[in-house]
N, C-alpha and C positions, 0 to 999 in steps of 0.2 A: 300351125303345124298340120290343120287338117287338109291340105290344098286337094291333095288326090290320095284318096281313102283307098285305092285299088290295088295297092303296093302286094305285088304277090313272091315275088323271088328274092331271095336273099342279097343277090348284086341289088336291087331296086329300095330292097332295107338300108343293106348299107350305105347306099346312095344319098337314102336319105337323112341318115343319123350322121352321114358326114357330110350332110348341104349344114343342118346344126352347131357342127363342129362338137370336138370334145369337152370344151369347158362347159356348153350348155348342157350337154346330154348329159352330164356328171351332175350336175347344179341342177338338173329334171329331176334325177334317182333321187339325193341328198333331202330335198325336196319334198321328194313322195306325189309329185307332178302324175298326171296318169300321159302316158302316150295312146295317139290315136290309133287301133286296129286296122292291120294285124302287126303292126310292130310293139307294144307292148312291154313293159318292164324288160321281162326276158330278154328279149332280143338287146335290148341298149345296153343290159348288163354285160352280155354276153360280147358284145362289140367293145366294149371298155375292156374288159378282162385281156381281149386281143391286144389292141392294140397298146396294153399295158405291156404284156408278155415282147408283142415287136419291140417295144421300146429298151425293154430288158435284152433281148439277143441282139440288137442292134450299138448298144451300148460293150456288150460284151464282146463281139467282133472288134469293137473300135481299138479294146483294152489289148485285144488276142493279137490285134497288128499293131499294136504300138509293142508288148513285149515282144514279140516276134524280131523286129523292126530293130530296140534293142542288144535282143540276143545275137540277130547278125552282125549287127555294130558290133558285140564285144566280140563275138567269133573272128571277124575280120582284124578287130585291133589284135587280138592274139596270133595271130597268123604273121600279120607283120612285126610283130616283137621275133618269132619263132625264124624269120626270113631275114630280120635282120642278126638274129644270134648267128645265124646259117654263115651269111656274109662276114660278121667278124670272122667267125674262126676260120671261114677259107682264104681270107686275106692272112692272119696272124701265120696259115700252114703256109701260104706261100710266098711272106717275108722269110719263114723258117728253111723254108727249101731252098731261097735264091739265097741267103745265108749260108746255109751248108756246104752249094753248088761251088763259091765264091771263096769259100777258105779251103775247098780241095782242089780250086783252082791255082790256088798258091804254090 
């Protein structure tokens, strides 16, 4: 872990708790593992915490466009039941009308 002790910015933290990947870094904490300075409990805790949370609103986006997704689907099936009621009764007014037209044509 100690390759380059020099790690000063936060991209170069994360950089490197993600060369590790999550399972290790979790199984470091779980552990009680020390991380090399300056990245330190805190920091790994902190980067789990994230990318828990991404995991959570990414997940929830996923839900938010599948209901969404859904809700159009039924808003469209209802549109076409409402377009096809449309269609019957304009057909049914205008057998009624050539009907009408046809026996005062008599």
């Amino acid at each position: 872990m100690g390759e380059k002790a020099g790690y000063r910015t936060r991209r170069e933290i994360e950089a490197f708790l993600e060369h590790l990947g999550e399972r290790a870094v979790r199984v470091a904490l779980q552990s009680g593992m020390r991380f090399p300075m300056p990245f330190g409990e805190y920091h790994a805790a902190m980067w789990l915490a994230r990318r828990d949370r991404e995991r959570r609103e990414s997940v929830r986006r996923r839900e938010t466009a599948r209901l969404n997704r859904t809700l159009d689907d039924a808003s469209a099936t209802i549109q076409l039941e409402r377009g096809t009621r449309f269609a019957t009764g304009a057909g049914l007014v205008a057998l009624i009308a050539l009907a009408l037209s046809g026996f005062r044509g008599l």
